[in-house]
N, C-alpha and C positions, 0 to 999 in steps of 0.2 A: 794060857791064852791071854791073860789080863797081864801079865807082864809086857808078851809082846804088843798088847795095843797101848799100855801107858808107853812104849819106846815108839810104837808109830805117831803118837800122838807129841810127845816129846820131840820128835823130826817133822814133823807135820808141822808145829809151833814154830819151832828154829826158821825152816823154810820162809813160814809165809810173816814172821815177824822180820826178818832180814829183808824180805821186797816190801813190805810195809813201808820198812823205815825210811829204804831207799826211797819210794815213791815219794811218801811225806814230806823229805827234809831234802830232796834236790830240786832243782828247778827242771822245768817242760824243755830248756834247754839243753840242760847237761844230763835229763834223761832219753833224746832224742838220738841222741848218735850209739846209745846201747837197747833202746826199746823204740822203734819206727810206728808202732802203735800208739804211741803219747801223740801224733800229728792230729789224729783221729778225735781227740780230745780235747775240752780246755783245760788249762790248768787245777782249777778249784774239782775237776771232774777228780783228777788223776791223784791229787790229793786225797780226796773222798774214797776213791778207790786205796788208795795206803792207808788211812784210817780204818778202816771195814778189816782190812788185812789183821793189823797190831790189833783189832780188837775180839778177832777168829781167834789167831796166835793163844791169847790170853785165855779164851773162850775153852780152848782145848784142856787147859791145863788149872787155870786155878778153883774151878767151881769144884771138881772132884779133888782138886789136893787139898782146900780147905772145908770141903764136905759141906759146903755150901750151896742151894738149888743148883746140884746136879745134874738136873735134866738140861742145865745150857750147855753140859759139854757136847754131848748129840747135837744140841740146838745149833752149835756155835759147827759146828762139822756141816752141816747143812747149810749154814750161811755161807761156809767157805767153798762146798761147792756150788754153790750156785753163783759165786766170783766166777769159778774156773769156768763155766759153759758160758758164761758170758768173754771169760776170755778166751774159750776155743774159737766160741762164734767170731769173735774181733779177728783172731788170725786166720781162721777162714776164707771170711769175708775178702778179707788183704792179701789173701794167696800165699800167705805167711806156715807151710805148713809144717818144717821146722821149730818155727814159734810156737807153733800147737800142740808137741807132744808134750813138754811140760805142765803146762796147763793142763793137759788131760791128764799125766799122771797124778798130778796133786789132786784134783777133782777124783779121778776116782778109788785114790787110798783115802781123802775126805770122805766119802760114800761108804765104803769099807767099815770105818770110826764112827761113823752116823749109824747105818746101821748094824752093829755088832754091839754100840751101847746104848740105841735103842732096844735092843735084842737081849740076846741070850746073856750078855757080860754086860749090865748095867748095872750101877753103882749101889 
């Protein structure tokens, strides 16, 4: 079982490090015509939100790969779902419910990783 949540958490990483980066390093422009919930947003918000991301991503993986305060990988799972209900609610909100199953899946294999190493497979 600790195999497979280092591979979920390793996919989990990938995931929300990749929309991170996206978020962070494109503009409210050119992420408008692929994501219709940046409108809802300012810029520095949507940024914030891809910082929070890359720093989940991280959150997942490096405190238990260098056996360092461990408890942020749980910690860092629960930050990230708590991105994702904020982004169910956003696509909700918009009637966007397409947009919403993603977000809900990350959130709740996030949830899954939160508690499983708060739980019984912790570090």
């Amino acid at each position: 079982m600790n195999i497979a949540l280092w591979v979920l958490q390793a996919l989990l990483a990938l995931a929300f490090l990749g929309a991170g980066v996206n978020h962070l390093v494109r503009s409210k422009e050119k992420l408008r015509s692929q994501m219709a919930w940046v409108e809802d947003f300012p810029a520095p918000a949507v940024k914030l939100i891809g910082a929070v991301e890359i720093l989940g991503a991280a959150g997942l993986i490096l405190p238990a790969l260098l056996h360092i305060a461990v408890i942020l990988t749980p910690l860092a799972a629960v930050g990230l779902l708590i991105v994702m209900i904020g982004a169910v609610a956003t696509h909700v909100r918009r009637h966007e419910m397409g947009g919403m199953v993603p977000a809900l899946v990350l959130g709740i294999l996030a949830a899954v990783v939160a508690a499983l190493r708060f739980g019984p497979y912790h570090f």
